[in-house]
C-alpha positions in Angstrom: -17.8 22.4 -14.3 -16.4 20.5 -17.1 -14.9 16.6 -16.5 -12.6 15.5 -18.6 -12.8 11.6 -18.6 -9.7 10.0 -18.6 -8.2 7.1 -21.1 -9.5 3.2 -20.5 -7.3 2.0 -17.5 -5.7 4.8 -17.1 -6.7 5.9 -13.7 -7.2 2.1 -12.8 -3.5 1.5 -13.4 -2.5 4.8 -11.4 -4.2 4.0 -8.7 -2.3 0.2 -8.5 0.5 1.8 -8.6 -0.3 4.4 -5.9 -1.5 1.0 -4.1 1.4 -1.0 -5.0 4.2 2.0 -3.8 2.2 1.9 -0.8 1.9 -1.8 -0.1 5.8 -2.5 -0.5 6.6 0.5 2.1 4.1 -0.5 4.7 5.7 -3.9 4.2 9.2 -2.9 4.5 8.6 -0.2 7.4 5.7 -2.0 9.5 4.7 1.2 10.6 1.9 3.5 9.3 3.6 6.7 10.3 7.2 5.6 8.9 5.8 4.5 5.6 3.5 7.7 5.0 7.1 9.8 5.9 8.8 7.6 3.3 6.4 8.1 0.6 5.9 11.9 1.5 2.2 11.4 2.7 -0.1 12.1 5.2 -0.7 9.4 7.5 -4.2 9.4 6.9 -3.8 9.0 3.4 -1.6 5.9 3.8 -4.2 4.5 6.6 -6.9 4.9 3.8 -4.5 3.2 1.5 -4.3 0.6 3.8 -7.8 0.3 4.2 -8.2 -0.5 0.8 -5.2 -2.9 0.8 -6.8 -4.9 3.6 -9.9 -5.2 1.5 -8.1 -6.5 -1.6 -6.0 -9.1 0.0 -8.4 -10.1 2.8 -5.9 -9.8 5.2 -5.0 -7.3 8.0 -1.5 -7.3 6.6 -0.3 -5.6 9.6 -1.4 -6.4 13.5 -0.5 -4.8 16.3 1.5 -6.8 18.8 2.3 -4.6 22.2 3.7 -1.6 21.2 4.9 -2.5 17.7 2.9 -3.9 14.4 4.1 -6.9 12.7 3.3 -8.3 9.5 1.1 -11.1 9.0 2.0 -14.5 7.2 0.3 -13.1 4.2 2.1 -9.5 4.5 5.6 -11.7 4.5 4.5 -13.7 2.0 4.0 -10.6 -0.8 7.6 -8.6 0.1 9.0 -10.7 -2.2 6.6 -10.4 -5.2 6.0 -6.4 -4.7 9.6 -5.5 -4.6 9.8 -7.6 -8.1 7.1 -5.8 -9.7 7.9 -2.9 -8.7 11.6 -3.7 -10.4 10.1 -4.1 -12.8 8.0 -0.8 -13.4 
């Protein structure tokens, strides 16, 4: 089986950008299930993405209250910045 490597970064910036898409839907849906439908993936997929997002920022990001999940302080605090960068993409 041959692997081809890819170029410096390259798969690093993907992946950010996976993260980032990601990130600004869960933040704008606060809701796993609605987010993965939004960004055509599998619900596991975005949980896993999620996983990894929590790790990053150190923060749950999103909490379940009741019934519903709500975003943190720190979730609220990054809408505004993710929707700019993604502009800006």
């Amino acid at each position: 089986m041959n692997i081809v490597p890819l170029e410096p970064g390259e798969h690093d910036r993907r992946l950010d950008e996976s993260l980032l898409r990601s990130l600004h839907a869960l933040l704008g849906e606060a809701s796993v299930s609605q987010a993965a439908a939004k960004l055509g993936l599998a619900q596991s997929a975005l949980g896993r993405h999620l996983k990894v997002l929590r790790q990053l920022t150190g923060d749950e990001l999103l909490i379940r209250v009741g019934n519903r999940m709500v975003l943190t302080e720190k979730a609220q605090a990054l809408v505004a910045p993710t929707r700019r960068i993604l502009a800006d993409m």
